[in-house]
ROKEVEX-885850 format. One line per field, with one value per residue (C-alpha): residue number from 1; residue in three letters; x, y, z. Coordinates in steps of 0.001 Angstrom, whole numbers, plus 500000, padded with zeros to 6 digits. Example, Ala and Ser with C-alpha at 12.3 -4.5 7.8 and 13.67 -1.06 7.14 Angstrom:
// ROKEVEX-885850
num: (1, 2)
residu: (ALA, SER)
u: (512300, 513670)
v: (495500, 498940)
w: (507800, 507140)
END
This chain:
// ROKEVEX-885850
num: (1, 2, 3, 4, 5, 6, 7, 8, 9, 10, 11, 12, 13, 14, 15, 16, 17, 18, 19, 20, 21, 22, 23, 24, 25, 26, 27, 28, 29, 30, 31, 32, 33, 34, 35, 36, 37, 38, 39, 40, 41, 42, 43, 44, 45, 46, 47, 48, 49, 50, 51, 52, 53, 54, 55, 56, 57, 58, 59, 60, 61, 62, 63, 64, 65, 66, 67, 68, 69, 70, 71, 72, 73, 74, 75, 76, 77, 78, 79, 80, 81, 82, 83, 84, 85, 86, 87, 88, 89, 90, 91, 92, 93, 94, 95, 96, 97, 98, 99, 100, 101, 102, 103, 104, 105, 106, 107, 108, 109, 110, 111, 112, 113, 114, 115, 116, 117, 118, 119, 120, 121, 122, 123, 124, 125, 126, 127, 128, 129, 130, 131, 132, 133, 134, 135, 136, 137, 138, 139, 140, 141, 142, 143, 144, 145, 146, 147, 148, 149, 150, 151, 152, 153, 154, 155, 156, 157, 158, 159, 160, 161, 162, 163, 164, 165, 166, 167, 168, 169, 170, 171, 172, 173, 174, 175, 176, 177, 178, 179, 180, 181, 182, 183, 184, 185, 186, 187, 188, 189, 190, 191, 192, 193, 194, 195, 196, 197, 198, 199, 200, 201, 202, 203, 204, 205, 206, 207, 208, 209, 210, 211, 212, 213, 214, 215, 216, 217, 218, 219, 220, 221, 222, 223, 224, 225, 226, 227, 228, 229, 230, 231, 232, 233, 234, 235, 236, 237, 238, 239, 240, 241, 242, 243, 244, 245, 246, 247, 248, 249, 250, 251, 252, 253, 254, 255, 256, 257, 258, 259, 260, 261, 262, 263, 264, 265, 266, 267, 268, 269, 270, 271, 272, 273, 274, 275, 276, 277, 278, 279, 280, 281, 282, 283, 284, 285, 286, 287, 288, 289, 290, 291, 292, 293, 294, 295, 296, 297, 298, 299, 300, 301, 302, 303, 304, 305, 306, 307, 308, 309, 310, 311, 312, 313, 314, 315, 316, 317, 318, 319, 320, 321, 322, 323, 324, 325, 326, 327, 328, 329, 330, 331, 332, 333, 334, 335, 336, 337, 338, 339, 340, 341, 342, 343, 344, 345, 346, 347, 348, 349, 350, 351, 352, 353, 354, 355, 356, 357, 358, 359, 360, 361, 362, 363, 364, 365, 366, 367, 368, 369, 370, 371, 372, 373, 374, 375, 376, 377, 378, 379, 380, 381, 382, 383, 384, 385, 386, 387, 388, 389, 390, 391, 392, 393, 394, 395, 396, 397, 398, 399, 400, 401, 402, 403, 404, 405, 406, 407, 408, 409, 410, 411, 412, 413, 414, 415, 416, 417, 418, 419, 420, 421, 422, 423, 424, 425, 426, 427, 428, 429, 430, 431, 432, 433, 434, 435, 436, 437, 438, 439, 440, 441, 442, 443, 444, 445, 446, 447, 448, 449, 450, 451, 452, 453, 454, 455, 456, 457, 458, 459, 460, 461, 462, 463, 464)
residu: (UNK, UNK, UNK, UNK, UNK, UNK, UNK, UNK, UNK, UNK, UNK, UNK, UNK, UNK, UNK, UNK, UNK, UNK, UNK, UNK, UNK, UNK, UNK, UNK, UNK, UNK, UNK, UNK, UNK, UNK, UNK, UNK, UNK, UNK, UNK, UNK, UNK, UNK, UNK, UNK, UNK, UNK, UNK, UNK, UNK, UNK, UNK, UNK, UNK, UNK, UNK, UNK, UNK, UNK, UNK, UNK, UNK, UNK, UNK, UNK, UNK, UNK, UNK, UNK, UNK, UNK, UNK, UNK, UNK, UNK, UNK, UNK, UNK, UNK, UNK, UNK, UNK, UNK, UNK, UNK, UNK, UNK, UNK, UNK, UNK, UNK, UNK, UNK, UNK, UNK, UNK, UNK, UNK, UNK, UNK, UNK, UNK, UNK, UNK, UNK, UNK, UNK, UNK, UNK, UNK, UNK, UNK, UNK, UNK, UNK, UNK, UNK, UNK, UNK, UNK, UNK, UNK, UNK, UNK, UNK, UNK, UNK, UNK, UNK, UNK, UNK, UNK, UNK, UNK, UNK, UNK, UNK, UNK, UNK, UNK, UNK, UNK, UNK, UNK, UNK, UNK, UNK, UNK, UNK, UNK, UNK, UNK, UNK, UNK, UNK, UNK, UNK, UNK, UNK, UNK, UNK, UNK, UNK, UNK, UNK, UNK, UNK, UNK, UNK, UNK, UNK, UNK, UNK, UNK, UNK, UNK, UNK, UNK, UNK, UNK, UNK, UNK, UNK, UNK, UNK, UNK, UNK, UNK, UNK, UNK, UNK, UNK, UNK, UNK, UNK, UNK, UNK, UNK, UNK, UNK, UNK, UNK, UNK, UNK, UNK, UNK, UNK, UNK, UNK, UNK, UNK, UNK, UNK, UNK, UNK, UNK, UNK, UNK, UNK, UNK, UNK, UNK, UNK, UNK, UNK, UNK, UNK, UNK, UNK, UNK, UNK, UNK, UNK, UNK, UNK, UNK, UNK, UNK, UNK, UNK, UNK, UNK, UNK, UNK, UNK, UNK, UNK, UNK, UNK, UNK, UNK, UNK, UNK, UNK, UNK, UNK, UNK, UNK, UNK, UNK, UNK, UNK, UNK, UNK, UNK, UNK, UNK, UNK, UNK, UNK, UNK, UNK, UNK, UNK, UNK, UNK, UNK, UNK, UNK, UNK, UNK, UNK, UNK, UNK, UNK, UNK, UNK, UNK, UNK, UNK, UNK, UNK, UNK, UNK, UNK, UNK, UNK, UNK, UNK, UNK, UNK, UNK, UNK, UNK, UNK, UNK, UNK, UNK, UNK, UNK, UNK, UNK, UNK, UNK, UNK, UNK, UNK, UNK, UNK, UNK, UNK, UNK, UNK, UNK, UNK, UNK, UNK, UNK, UNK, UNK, UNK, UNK, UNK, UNK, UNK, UNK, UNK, UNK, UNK, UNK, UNK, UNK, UNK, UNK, UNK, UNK, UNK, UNK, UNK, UNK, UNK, UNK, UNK, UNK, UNK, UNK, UNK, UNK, UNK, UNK, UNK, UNK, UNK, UNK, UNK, UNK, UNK, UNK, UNK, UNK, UNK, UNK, UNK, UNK, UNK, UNK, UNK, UNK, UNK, UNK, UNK, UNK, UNK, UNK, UNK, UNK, UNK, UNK, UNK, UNK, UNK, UNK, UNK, UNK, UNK, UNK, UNK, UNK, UNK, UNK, UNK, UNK, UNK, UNK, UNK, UNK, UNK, UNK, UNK, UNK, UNK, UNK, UNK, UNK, UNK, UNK, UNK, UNK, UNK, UNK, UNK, UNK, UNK, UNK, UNK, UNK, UNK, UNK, UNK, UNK, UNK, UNK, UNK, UNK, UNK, UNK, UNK, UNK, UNK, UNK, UNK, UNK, UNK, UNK, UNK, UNK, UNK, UNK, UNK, UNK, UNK, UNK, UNK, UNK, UNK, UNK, UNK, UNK, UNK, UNK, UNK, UNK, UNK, UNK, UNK, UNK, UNK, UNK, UNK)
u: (675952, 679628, 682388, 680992, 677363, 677910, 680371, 677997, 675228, 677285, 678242, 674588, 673254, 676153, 675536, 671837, 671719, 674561, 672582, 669830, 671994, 673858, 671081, 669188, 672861, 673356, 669724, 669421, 672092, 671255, 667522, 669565, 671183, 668021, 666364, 669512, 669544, 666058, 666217, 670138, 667844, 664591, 665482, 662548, 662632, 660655, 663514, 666004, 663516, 663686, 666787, 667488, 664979, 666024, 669779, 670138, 668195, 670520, 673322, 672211, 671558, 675731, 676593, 674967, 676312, 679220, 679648, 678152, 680604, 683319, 682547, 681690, 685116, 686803, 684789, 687174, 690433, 688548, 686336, 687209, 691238, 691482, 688820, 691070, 694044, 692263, 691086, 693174, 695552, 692157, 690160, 693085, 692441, 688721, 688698, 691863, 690074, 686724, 688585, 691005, 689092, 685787, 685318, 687676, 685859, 682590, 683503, 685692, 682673, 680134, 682488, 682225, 678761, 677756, 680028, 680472, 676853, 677387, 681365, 680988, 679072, 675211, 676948, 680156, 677902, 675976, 678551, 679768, 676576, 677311, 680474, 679463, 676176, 679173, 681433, 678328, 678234, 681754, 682236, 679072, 680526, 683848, 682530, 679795, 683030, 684693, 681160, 680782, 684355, 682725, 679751, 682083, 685994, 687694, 690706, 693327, 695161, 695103, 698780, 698957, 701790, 700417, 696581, 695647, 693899, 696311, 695041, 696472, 693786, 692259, 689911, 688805, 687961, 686205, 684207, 682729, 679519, 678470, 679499, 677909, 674321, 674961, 675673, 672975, 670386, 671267, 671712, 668600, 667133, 668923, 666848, 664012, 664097, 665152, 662166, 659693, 661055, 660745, 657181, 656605, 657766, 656433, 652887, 652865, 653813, 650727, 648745, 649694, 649981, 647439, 646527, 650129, 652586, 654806, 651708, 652994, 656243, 655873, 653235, 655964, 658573, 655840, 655319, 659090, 659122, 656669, 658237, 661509, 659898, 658027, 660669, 663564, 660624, 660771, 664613, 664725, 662442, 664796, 667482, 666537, 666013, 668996, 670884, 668602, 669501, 673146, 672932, 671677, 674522, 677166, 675504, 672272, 671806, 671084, 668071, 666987, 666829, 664923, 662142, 662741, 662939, 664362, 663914, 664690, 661855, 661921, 659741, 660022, 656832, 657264, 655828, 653655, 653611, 655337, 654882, 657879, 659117, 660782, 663708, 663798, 664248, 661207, 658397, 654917, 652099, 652624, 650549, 652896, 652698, 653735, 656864, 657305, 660530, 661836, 661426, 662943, 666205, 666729, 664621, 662744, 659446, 660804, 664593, 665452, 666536, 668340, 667472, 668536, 668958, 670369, 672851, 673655, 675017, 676656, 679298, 679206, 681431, 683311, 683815, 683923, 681697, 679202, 675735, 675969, 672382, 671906, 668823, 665955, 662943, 665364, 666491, 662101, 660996, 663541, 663529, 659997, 659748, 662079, 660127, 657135, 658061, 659705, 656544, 654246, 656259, 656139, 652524, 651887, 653797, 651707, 648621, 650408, 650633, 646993, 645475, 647443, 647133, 646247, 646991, 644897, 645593, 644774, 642009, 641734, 643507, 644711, 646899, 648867, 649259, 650177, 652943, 654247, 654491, 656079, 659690, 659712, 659132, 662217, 664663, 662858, 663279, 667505, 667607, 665901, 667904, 671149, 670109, 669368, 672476, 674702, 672782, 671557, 676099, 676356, 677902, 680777, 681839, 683631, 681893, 683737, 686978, 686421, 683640, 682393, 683686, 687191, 687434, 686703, 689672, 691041, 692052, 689518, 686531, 682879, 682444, 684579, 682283, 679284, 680341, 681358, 678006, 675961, 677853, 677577, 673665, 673591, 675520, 673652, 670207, 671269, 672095, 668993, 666911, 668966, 669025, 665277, 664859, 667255, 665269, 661679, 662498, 663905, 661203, 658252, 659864, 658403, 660437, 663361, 662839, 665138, 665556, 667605, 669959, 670175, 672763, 669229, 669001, 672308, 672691, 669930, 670904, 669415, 667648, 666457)
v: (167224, 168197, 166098, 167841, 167575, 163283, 163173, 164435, 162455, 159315, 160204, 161262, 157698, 155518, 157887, 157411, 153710, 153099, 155059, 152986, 150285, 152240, 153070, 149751, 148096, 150465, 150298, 146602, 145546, 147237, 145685, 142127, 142563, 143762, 140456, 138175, 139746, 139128, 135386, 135333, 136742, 134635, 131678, 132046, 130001, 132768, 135453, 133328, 132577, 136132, 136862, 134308, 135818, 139417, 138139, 137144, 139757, 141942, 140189, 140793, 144620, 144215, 142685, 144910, 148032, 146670, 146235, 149844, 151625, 150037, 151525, 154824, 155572, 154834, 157841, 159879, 159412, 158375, 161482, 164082, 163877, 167733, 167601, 164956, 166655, 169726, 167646, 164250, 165619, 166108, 163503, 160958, 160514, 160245, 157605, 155860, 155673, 154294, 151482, 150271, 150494, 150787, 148462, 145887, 146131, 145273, 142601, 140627, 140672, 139397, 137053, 135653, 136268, 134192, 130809, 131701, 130399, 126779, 127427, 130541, 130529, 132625, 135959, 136208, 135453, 137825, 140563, 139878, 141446, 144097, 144800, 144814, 147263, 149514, 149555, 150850, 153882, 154218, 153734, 156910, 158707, 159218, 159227, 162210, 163784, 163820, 164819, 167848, 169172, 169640, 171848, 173692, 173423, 173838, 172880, 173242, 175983, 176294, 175688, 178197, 176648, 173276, 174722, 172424, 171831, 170563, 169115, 171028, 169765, 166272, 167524, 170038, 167597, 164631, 167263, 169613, 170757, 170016, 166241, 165897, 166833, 165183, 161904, 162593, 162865, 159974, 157553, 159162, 158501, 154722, 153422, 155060, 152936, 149556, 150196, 150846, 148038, 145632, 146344, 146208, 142599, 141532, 143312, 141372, 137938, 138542, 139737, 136292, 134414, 135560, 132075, 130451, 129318, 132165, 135087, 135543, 136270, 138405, 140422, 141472, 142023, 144802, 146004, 146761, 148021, 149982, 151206, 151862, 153664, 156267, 156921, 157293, 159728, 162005, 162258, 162809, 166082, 166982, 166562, 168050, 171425, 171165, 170764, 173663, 175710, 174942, 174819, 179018, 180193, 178194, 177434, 180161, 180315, 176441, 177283, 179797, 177426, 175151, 177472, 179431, 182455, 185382, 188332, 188593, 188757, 189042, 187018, 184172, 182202, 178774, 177489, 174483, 174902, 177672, 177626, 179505, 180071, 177117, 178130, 179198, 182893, 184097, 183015, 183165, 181849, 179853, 178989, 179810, 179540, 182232, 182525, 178381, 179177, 181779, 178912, 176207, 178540, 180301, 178615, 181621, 182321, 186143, 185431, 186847, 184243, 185782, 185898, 184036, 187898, 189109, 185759, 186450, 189923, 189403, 186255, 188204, 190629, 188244, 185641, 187424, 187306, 184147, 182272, 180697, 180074, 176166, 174291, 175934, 173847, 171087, 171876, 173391, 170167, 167504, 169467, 168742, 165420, 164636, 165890, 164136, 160959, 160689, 162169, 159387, 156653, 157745, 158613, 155082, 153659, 155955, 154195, 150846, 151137, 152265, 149399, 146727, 147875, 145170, 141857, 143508, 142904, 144889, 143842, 145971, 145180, 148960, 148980, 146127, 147396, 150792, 149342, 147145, 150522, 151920, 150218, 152630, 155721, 156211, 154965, 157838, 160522, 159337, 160235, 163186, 164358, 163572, 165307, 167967, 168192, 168308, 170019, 172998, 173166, 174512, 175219, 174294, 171036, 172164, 175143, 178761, 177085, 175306, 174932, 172360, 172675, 173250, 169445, 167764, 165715, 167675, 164149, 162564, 162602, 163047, 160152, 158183, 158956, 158710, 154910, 154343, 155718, 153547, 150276, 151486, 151666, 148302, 146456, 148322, 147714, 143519, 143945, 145580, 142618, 140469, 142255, 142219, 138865, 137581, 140209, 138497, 135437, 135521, 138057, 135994, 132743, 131906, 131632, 129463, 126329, 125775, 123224, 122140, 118943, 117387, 120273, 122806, 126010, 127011, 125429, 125870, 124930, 125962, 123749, 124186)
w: (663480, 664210, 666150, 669654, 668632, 668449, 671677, 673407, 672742, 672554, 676433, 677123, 675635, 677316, 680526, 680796, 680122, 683058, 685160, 685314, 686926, 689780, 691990, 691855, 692762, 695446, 696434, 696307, 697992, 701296, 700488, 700143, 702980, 705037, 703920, 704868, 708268, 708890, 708177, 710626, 713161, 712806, 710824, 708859, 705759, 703614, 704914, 703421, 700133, 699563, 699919, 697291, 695028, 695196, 694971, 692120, 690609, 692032, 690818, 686848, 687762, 689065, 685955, 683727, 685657, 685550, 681600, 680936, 683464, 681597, 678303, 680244, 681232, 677948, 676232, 678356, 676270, 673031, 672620, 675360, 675133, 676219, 678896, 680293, 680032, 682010, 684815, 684753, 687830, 689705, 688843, 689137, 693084, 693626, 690328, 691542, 695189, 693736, 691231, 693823, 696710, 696256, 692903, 694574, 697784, 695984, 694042, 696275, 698837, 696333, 694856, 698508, 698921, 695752, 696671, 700415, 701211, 702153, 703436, 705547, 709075, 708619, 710235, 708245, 705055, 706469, 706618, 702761, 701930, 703890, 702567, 699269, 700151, 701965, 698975, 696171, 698886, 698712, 695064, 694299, 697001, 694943, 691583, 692899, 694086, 690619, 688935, 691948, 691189, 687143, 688872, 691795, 690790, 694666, 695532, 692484, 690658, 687103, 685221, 682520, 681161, 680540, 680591, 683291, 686592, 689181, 692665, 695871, 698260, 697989, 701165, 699859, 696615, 698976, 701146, 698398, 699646, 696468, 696270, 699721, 699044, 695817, 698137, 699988, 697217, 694821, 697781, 699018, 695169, 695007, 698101, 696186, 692617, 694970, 697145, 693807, 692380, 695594, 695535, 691612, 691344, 694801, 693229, 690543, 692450, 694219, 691374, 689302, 692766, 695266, 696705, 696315, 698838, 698442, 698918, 702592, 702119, 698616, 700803, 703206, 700489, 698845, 702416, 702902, 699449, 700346, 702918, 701655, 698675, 701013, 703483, 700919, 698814, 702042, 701888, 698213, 698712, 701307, 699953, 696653, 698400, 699708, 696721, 695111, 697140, 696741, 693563, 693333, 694958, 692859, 689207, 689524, 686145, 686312, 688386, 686281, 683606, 685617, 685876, 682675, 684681, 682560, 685018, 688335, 690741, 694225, 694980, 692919, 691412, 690202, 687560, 687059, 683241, 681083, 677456, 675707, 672330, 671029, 671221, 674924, 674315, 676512, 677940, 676245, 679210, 682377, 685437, 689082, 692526, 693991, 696151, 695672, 693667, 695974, 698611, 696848, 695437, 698786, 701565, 702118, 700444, 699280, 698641, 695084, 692166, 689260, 686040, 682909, 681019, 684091, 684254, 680474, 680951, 684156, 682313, 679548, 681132, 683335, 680751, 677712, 674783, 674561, 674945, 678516, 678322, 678492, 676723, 678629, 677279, 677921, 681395, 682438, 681813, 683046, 686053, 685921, 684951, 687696, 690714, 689274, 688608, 691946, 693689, 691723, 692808, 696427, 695903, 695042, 697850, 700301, 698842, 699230, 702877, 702849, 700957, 703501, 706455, 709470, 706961, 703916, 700586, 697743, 695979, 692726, 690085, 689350, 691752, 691136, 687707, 689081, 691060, 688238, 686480, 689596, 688280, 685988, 688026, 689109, 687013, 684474, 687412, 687823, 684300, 683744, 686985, 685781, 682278, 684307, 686332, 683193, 680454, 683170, 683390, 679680, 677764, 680532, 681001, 684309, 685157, 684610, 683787, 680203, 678352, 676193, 672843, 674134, 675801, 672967, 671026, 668217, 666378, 666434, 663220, 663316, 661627, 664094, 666717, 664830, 663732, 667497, 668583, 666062, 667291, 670912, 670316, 668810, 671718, 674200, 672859, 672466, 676480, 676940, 675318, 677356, 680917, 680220, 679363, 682465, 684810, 683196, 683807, 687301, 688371, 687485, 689041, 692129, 695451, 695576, 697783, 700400, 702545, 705474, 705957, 709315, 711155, 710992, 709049, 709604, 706638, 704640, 701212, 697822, 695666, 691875)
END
């Protein structure tokens, strides 16, 4: 592999393994927060047990995205120099606004949240959490805003002189169609993973636990999980069509991909499975549903979706001469593997609700297993969306400005990056034994016990 070839898996690994960090912070901390205002409101011991428990699990899931983000952004200037020379004047503002406000905002709050406990009245503790849940919206809402300006460059003009983007409207930036549904569909999918993984680690407290002290409040914890999960499942499908449909009118030949659709048709069939040549060039058998695509592309169930031919010859002439066909087996099935994953999770959480209903508990032993395995549901469907999003983009890196292999530093060796990579890999597999081990361990602990000195459960304290 070439110096482009290993930047871009390098940024695909590191990319990936942040992501599955930022929606289970953003997602947790408004489930944190839910828990903490139950207890200010009730006073209920277990209210205040969980929101221990769930804390500080949420606090490793910080700390590890944290770390990862870090070595995110420094791939930037190490291996895409020229890409950030292109866009540095735009993405300057909505990165400056998500590190100095956002970033700061988060971890002053927690920070206050972690050692305010015992010195700060149950309300203003209470809003700390709030603040911090408030500033992981904030903080994706800009970075989606950066990522949105790769898939539909608005507001800047393009310096011939210096080859670069420069900003002229910051509005125009921060209100990007685009970056909104994207808001809209990764908070959507972030209240989705916190709510799976709520109920996977409250299952298996009860699985392990059943008859224990703590059953009661681990059965509401699954049931709010459960909850959470299945309403945030609803807005994900909504807001996925949303952003599909979006997404045909600005990047169609990413939706063409999606469904390895070569031809135009009017309508549009989707496909459940399509089994192609391997290397994407046409399409050999598939079983469709008729019209579902149409639907999905254009809301209607006979609106016409281009073709990937089609696509071809059309930037052909308006860009000049190139392939501006992305990875189609790639892009069919983590298209795919996306809407499934999420559906299987929610699926499970349906069931959930099902099995206990009117104080039930669920008896079989599948099902606790199945929503163990739920964790896991969508964290895989955030990162077969997000490879996806940016693979479905090629060969452009912001799309129908600069492509790819043009934002890639010219000083830099293949072998730099592929000794960078290999180190990368090692530190980020270590963190992943650890993360695991610290998520383990905390996970299978039981409740913490709290108790309350002689001024009542205003101030409950923590004991180990």
């Amino acid at each position: 592999m070439d110096q482009l070839d290993l930047a871009r898996w390098q940024f695909g690994i590191t990319t990936v393994y942040h992501f599955f960090f930022v929606p289970l912070t953003i997602g947790m901390a408004w489930v944190v927060a839910g828990f903490q205002t139950a207890w200010v409101r009730t006073r209920n011991p277990a209210y205040l047990g969980s929101t221990l428990f769930f804390g500080r699990l949420f606090l490793i899931i910080f700390a590890l995205g944290v770390v990862t983000g870090i070595v995110q952004e420094f791939q930037f200037g190490m291996n895409w120099s020229e890409y950030s020379v292109f866009v540095g004047d735009v993405f300057g503002a909505p990165l400056a606004f998500e590190g100095l406000l956002a970033f700061f905002l988060e971890s002053t709050f927690i920070g206050l949240w972690i050692f305010g406990r015992d010195r700060l009245s149950p309300r203003l503790h209470l809003a700390t959490i709030y603040l911090v849940a408030i500033g992981s919206l904030v903080s994706a809402s800009f970075i989606l805003a950066a990522n949105a300006w790769m898939q539909h460059p608005v507001g800047f003009t393009f310096d011939p002189v210096e080859r670069r983007a420069e900003l002229t409207d910051i509005g125009a930036v921060l209100m990007n169609p685009t970056a909104l549904v994207a808001v809209y569909h990764t908070v959507s999918a972030a209240f989705l993973t916190a709510g799976a993984f709520v109920l996977g680690v409250s299952a298996w407290q009860l699985w392990h636990r059943s008859h224990g002290p703590d059953a009661p409040a681990f059965r509401r914890a699954a049931r709010a999980g459960m909850w959470i999960t299945l309403v945030a499942g609803v807005a994900v499908l909504a807001s996925g069509h949303t952003q599909g449909v979006i997404m045909t009118q600005q990047q169609p030949m990413k939706m063409a991909a999606a469904e390895a659709l070569y031809r135009t048709e009017q309508p549009a069939s989707f496909s459940l499975l399509t089994v192609g040549t391997l290397d994407g060039s046409r399409e050999i058998w598939s079983i469709k549903v008729p019209g579902l695509l149409s639907f999905l592309a254009t809301g209607t169930p006979d609106g016409r979706v281009e073709g990937i031919y089609d696509l071809q010859d059309r930037y052909v002439q308006q860009f000049g001469p190139g392939d501006y066909r992305p990875n189609i087996p790639l892009t069919y099935w983590s298209y795919r593997l996306m809407i499934g994953c999420g559906l299987l999770a929610t699926a499970i959480a349906a069931v959930g609700l099902w099995q206990t209903r009117k104080g039930r508990r669920p008896a079989s032993p599948w099902f606790h297993r199945a929503a163990v395995a739920a964790i896991g549901l969508p964290l895989l469907a955030n990162s077969f969306g997000w490879i996806f999003t940016e693979m479905g983009r090629q060969p452009w890196v912001v799309w129908g400005q600069m492509r790819t292999a043009d934002g890639v530093s010219p000083g830099v060796a293949a072998s730099t990056v592929l000794t960078s990579m290999i180190v990368f890999t090692i530190l980020y597999g270590v963190l992943a034994v650890v993360g695991v081990y610290l998520l383990r361990r905390h996970a299978s602990a039981g409740l913490p016990r709290v108790g309350a000195d002689s001024e009542g459960a205003d101030s409950a304290r923590l004991t180990y």
